[in-house]
C-alpha positions as CSV (number, residue, x, y, z in Angstrom):
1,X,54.7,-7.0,61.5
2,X,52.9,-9.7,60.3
3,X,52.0,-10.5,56.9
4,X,49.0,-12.0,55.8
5,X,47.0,-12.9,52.3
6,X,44.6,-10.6,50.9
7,X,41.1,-11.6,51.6
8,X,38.9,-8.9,49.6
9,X,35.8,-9.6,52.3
10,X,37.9,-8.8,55.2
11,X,40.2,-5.9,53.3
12,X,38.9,-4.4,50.5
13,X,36.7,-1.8,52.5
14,X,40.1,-0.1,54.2
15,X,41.5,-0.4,51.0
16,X,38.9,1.7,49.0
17,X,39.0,4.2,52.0
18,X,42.9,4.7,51.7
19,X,42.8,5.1,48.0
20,X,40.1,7.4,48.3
21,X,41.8,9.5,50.7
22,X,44.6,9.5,47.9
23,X,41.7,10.4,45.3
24,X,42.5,7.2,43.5
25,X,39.8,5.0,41.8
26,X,38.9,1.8,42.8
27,X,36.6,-0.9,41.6
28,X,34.9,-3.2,43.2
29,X,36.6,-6.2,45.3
30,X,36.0,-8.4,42.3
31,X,38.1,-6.2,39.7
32,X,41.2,-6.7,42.4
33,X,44.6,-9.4,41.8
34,X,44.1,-12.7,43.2
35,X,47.1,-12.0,45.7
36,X,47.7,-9.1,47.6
37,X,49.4,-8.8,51.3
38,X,48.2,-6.8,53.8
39,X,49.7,-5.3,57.3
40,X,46.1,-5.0,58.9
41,X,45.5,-1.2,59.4
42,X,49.0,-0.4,57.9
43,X,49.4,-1.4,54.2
44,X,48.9,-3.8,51.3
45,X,50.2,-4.4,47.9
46,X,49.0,-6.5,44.9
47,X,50.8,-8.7,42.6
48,X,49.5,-9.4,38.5
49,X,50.5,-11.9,36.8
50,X,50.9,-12.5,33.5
51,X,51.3,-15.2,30.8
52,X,54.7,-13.7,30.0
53,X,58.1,-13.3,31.9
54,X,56.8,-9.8,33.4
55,X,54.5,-9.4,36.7
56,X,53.0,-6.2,37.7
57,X,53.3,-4.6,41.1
58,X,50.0,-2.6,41.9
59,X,47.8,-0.7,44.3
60,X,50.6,0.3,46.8
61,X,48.9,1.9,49.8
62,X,49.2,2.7,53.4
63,X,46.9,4.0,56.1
64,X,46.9,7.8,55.7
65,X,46.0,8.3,59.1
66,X,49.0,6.6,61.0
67,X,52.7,7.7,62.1
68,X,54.4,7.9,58.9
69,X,57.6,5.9,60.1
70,X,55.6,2.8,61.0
71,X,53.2,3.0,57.2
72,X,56.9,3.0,55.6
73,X,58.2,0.1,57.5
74,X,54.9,-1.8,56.4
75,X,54.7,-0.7,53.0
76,X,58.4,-1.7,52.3
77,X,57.5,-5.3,53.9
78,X,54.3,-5.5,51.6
79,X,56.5,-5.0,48.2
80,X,59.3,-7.6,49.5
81,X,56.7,-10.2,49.7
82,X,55.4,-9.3,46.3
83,X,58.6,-9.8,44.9
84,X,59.4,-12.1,46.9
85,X,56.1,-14.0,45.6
86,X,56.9,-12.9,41.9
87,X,60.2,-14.3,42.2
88,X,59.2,-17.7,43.4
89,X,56.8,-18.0,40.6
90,X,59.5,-17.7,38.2
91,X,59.0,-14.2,36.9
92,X,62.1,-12.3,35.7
93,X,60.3,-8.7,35.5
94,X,58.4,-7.0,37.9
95,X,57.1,-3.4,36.5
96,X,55.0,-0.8,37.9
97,X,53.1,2.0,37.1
98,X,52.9,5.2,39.7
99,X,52.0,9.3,39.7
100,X,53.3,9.5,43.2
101,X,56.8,10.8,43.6
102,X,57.3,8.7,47.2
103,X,56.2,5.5,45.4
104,X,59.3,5.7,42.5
105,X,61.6,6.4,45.7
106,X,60.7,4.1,47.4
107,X,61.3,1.8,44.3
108,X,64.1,3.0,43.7
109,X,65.4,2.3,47.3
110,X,63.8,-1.4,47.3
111,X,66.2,-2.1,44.0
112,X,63.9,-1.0,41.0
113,X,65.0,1.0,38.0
114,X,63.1,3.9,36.6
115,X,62.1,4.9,33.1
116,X,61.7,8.6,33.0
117,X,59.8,8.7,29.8
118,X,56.0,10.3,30.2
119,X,53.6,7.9,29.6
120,X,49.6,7.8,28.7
121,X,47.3,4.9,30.2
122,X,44.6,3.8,27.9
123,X,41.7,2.0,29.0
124,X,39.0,0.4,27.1
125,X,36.4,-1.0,29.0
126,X,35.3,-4.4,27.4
127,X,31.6,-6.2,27.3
């Protein structure tokens, strides 16, 4: 599988698809991390940095519509390179934040720790 850079003019239409399949919300292509990866036509993943020791793993998500043995090879290939990429940029933390059952197993099986606590997002939108 190869692994390329996200390029939002060339990506971020399958990714809205996919997260609307998902009935996840999306913004538009400008409102998405700097680097993602992407699997073409399998999966992607983003990484967010931050001016602190943490990183944030987001937007996790595979083609709905393809064998689901070859979406989970790809999405576990998508996260290593995020931490991989995290890593090499020095971060010590990488969180993320999920509803999805599959996503905290998978996490748990690619070495991340859960906190089972219930948690609230707040947004405020700014400007």
């Amino acid at each position: 599988m190869k692994i390329e850079p996200w390029d939002p003019a060339r990506h971020f239409a399958t990714y809205e698809k996919w997260m609307r399949f998902y009935d996840l919300p999306t913004a538009g292509p400008e409102a998405m991390p700097r680097t993602g990866f992407v699997i073409d036509q399998l999966a992607m993943c983003f990484l967010i940095r931050t001016d602190t020791p943490l990183a944030i793993i987001e937007g996790l998500v595979g083609n709905p519509w393809l064998p689901r043995a070859q979406v989970d090879a790809a999405l576990d290939a998508v996260v290593s390179e995020v931490i991989a990429a995290a890593r090499a940029e020095g971060f010590r933390v990488l969180q993320g934040t999920t509803e999805f059952q599959a996503v905290v197993d998978r996490a748990l099986e690619l070495g991340f720790t859960v906190d089972p606590r219930p948690f609230q997002i707040v947004v405020r939108t700014l400007g």
